[in-house]
C-alpha positions in Angstrom: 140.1 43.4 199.0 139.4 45.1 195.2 138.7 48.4 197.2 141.9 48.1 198.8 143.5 47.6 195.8 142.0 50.7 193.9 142.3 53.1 197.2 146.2 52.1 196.5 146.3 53.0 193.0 144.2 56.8 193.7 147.1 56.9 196.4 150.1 55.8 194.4 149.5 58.0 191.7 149.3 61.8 190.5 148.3 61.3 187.5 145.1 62.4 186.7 144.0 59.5 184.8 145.4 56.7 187.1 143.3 58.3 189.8 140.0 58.5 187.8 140.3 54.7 186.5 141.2 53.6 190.4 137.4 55.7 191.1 136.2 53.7 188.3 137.7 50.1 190.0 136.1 51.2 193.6 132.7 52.2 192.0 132.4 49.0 190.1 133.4 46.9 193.2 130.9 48.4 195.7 128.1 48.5 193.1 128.6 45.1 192.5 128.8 44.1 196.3 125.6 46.1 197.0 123.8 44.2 194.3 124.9 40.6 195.5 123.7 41.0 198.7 120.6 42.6 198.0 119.7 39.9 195.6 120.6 37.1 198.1 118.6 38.4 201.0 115.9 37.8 199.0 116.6 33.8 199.8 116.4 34.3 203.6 113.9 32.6 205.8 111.4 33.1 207.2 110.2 36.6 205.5 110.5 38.5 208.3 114.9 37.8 208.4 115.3 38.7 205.1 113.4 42.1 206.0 115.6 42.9 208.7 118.3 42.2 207.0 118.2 44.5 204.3 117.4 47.2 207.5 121.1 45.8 209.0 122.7 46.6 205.5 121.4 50.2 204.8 122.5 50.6 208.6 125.9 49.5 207.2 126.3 51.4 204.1 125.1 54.2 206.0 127.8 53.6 208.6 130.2 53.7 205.7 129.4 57.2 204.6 130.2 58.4 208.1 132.7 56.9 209.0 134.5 57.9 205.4 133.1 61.0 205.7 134.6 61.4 209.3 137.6 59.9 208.7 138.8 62.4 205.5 137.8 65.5 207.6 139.9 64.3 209.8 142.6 63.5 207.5 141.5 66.1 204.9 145.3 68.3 205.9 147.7 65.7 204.9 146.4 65.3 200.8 145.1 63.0 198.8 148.1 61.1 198.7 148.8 60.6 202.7 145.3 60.2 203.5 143.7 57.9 201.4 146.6 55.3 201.5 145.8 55.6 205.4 142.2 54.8 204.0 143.2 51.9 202.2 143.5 50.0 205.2 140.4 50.3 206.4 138.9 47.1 203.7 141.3 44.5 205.4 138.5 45.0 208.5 136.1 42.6 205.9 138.6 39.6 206.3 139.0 40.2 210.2 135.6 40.0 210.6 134.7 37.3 208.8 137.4 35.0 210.1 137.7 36.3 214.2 134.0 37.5 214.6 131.5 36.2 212.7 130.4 32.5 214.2 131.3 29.6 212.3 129.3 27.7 210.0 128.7 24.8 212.4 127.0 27.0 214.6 124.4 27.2 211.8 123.3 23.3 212.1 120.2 22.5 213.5 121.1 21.4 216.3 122.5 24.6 217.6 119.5 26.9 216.6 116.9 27.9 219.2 113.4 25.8 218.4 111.7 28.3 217.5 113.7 29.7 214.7 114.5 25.5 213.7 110.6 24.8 213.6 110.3 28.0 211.3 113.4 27.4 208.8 111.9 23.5 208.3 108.9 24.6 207.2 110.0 27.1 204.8 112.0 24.7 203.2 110.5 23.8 199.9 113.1 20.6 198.6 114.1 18.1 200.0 118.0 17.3 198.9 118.9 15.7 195.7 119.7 11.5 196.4 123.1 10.6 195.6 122.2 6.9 195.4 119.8 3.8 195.5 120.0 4.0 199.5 119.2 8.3 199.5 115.9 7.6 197.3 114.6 5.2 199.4 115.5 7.6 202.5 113.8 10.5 200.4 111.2 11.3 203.2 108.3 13.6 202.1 110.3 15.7 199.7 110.1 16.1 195.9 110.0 12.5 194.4 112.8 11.5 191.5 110.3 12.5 188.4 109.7 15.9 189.6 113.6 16.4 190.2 114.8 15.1 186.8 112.2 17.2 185.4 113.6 20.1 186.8 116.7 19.6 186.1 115.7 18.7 182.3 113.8 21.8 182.4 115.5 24.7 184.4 113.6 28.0 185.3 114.8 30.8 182.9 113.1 34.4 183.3 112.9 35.8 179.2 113.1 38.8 178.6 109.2 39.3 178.1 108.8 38.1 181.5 111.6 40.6 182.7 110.0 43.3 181.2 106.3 42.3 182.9 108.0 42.6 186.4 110.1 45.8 185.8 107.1 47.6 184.4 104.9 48.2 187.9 108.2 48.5 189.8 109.1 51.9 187.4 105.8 54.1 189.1 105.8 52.7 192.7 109.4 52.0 193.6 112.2 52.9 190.6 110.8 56.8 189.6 110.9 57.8 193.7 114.4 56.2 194.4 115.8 58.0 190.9 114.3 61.3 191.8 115.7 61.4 195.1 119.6 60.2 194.0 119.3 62.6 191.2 118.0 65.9 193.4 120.5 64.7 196.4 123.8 63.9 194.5 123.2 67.2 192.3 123.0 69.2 196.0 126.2 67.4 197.0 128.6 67.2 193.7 127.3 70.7 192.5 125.5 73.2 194.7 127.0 72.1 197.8 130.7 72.9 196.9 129.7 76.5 196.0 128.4 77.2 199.7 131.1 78.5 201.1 131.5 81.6 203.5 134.1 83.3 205.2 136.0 81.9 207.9 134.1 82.8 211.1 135.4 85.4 213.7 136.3 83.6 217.0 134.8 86.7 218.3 131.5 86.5 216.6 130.9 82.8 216.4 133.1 81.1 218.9 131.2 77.7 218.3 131.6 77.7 214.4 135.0 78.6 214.9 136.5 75.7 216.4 135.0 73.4 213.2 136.1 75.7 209.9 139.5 77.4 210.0 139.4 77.9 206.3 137.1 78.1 203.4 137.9 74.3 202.0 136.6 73.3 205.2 133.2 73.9 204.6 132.4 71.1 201.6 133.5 68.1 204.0 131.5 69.6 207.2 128.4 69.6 204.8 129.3 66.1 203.7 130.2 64.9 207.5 126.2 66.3 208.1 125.1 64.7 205.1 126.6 61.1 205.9 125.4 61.4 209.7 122.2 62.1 208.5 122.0 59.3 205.8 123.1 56.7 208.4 120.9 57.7 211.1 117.8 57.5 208.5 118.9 54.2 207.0 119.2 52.7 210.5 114.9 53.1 210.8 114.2 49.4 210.4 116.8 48.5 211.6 115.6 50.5 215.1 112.3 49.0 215.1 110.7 52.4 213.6 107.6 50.9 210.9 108.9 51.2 207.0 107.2 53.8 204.8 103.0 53.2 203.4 104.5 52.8 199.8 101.7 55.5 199.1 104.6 58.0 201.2 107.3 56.9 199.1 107.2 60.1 196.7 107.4 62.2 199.8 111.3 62.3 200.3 112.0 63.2 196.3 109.3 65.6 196.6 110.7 67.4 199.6 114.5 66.6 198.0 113.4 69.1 195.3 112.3 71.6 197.4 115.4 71.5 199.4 117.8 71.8 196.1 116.1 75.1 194.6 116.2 76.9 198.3 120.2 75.5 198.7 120.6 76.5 194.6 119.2 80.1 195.6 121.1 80.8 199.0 124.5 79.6 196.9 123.7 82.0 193.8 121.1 84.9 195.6 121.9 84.5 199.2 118.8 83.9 201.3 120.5 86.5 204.7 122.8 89.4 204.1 126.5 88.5 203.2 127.5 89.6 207.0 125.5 87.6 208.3 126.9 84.2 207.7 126.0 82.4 210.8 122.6 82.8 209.9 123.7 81.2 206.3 125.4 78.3 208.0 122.6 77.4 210.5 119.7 77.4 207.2 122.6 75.6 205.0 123.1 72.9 208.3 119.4 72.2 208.7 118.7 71.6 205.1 122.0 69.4 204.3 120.4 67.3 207.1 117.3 67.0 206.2 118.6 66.3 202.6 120.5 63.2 204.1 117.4 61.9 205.8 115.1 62.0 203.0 118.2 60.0 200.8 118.3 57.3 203.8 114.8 57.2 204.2 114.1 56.6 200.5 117.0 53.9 200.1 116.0 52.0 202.9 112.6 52.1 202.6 112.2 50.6 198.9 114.5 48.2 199.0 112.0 47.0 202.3 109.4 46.8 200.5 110.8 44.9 197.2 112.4 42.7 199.2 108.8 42.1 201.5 107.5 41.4 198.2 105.9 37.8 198.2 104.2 35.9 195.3 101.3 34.4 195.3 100.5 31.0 196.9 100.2 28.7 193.8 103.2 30.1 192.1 106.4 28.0 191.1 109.0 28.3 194.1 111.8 28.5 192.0 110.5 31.1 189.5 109.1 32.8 192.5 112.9 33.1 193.7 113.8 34.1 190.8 111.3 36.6 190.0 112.3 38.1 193.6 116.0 38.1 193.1 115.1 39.9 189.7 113.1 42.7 191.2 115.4 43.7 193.7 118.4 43.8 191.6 115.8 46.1 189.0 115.4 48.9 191.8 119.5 49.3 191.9 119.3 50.5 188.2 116.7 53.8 189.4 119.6 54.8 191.9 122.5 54.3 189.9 120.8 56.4 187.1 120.1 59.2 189.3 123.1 59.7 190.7 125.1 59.0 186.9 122.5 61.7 185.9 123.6 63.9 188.5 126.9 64.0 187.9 126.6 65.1 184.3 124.1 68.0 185.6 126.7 69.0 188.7 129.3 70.2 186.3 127.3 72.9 184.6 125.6 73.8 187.8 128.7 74.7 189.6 130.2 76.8 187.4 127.4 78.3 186.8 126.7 79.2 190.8 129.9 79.7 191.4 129.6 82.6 188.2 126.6 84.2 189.8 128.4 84.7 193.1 131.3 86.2 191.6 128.6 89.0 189.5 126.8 89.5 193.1 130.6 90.0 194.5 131.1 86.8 196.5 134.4 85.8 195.2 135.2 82.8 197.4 134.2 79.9 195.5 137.2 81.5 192.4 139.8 80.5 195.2 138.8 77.0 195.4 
């Protein structure tokens, strides 16, 4: 419901200002929704849940971006205004779902679950419930005795910042440097090289097919971020299909060929890889890369956060530390991201004017009328 909320206010106002701190609300909402859950599927059992669903939820964010993505080209005619208060209606599908689809919570008790999955969640239970009287301690069963719970509860576990710092430090190389490398090569291709590569509206006669999709030159930044998000969705749904995560030794691969993708898409916007009149030719080499751009981003995404969450500790550790330690790591790997793509945003100002600058000394003029 905050979304909702903040899509209002970027609707409701002109104001330059309102609009920015309403981006700000919806940002800060999101982020912290994306980090809840990814801490709290840490606590699922056995393992093997918690890994799928972390799959389910990149499938869902993914799902997001294209439907967004979709839905504004579709709407893109009728203005900011028009279109995303239409938008704002689309949170109020959260409460729906949670109170008409979802099963309720009784259907959760144990003697509704298959055997299988009952057997399974009893033995990865690791206390036994806290008495609430003479009659519940004598009743305990094999579970912690009263000692061990008062002592716990005398003597909570508490990660310092020492310890912090010992679990963030072999997270940086393996998982946080990849994840950061790919947000900040992919948002820098979509907030500031991808907003220059525009062409000329295609000739019906020429290019029948592209002509039905762009009927002017502004239509070109949300086609490349409809590809993008299609892309992103269809790579973050891998686990989810059943397709084997990433050997963490691969996990470089998609920021390495991220990289490679931004310098050829920075050179065709500012040098032009085919002749100007020969803009199908651009639009097919633009297409292909945009889409492997987004499956390197959902590949990346999905794939760390798999393996953090996968993560187990050894045998003879404290379970609640353990829990802990998990819940830490995975909410760690959200600061790499968030830092690439804050990174990228600063970089995407300077890079499109500057693209848009060289294009205007080789003669393309487009991008001036956006």
């Amino acid at each position: 419901m905050g979304i909702l909320t903040r899509l209002q206010i970027i609707s409701a106002f002109d104001s330059l200002y309102m609009r920015l701190l309403g981006i700000c609300f919806a940002s800060f909402s999101a982020g912290l929704g994306e980090l809840t859950f990814l801490q709290l599927s840490t606590r699922y059992n056995p393992p093997s849940v918690a890994g799928h669903s972390v799959g389910y939820f990149a499938s869902g964010t993914g799902a997001a971006g294209l439907v967004g993505a979709f839905l504004w080209w579709e709407l893109r005619s009728l203005g900011v205004r028009v279109g995303v208060g239409l938008s704002s209606i689309l949170p109020l599908i959260i409460p729906a779902t949670y109170f008409l689809l979802l099963p309720r919570f009784s259907s959760f008790s144990p003697s509704n679950l298959p055997s299988s999955f009952a057997s399974a969640t009893e033995s990865a239970v690791e206390y036994a419930p806290l008495p609430t009287g003479d009659a519940d301690e004598s009743a305990q069963g094999p579970g912690l005795s009263t000692p061990e719970i008062d002592e716990i509860i005398k003597h909570p576990v508490a990660l310092s910042a020492h310890d912090k710092w010992q679990l963030v430090k072999p997270l940086v190389p393996e998982y946080m440097l990849p994840l950061f490398c790919v947000y900040l090569f992919e948002y820098t291709i979509n907030q500031g090289i991808a907003p220059t590569l525009v062409y000329p509206v295609p000739s019906p006669d020429e290019y029948w097919l592209m002509s039905k999709i762009i009927y002017s030159i502004r239509d070109y930044y949300p086609l490349w971020q409809l590809v993008y998000q299609t892309m992103v969705f269809a790579s973050r749904s891998s686990i989810s299909a059943g397709i084997p995560p990433l050997p963490t030794r691969y996990l470089s691969l998609p920021a390495i060929i991220q990289f490679c993708i931004l310098g050829l898409l920075a050179f065709e916007s500012a040098v032009g890889v085919f002749d100007e009149r020969l803009e199908g030719r651009s639009f097919t080499f633009v297409f292909l890369l945009i889409s492997i751009e987004g499956i390197c981003g959902g590949l990346a995404y999905v794939n760390v956060y798999h393996h953090v969450n996968q993560e187990q500790a050894s045998p003879d550790a404290d379970p609640e530390r353990a829990k802990q330690e998990r819940e830490f790591k995975i909410g760690s790997i959200g600061i790499a991201d968030s830092t690439g793509i804050l990174l990228a945003s600063l970089l995407s100002v300077p890079t499109e004017i500057e693209l848009c600058r060289a294009q205007v000394t080789r003669g393309k003029l487009l991008c001036k009328s956006l």
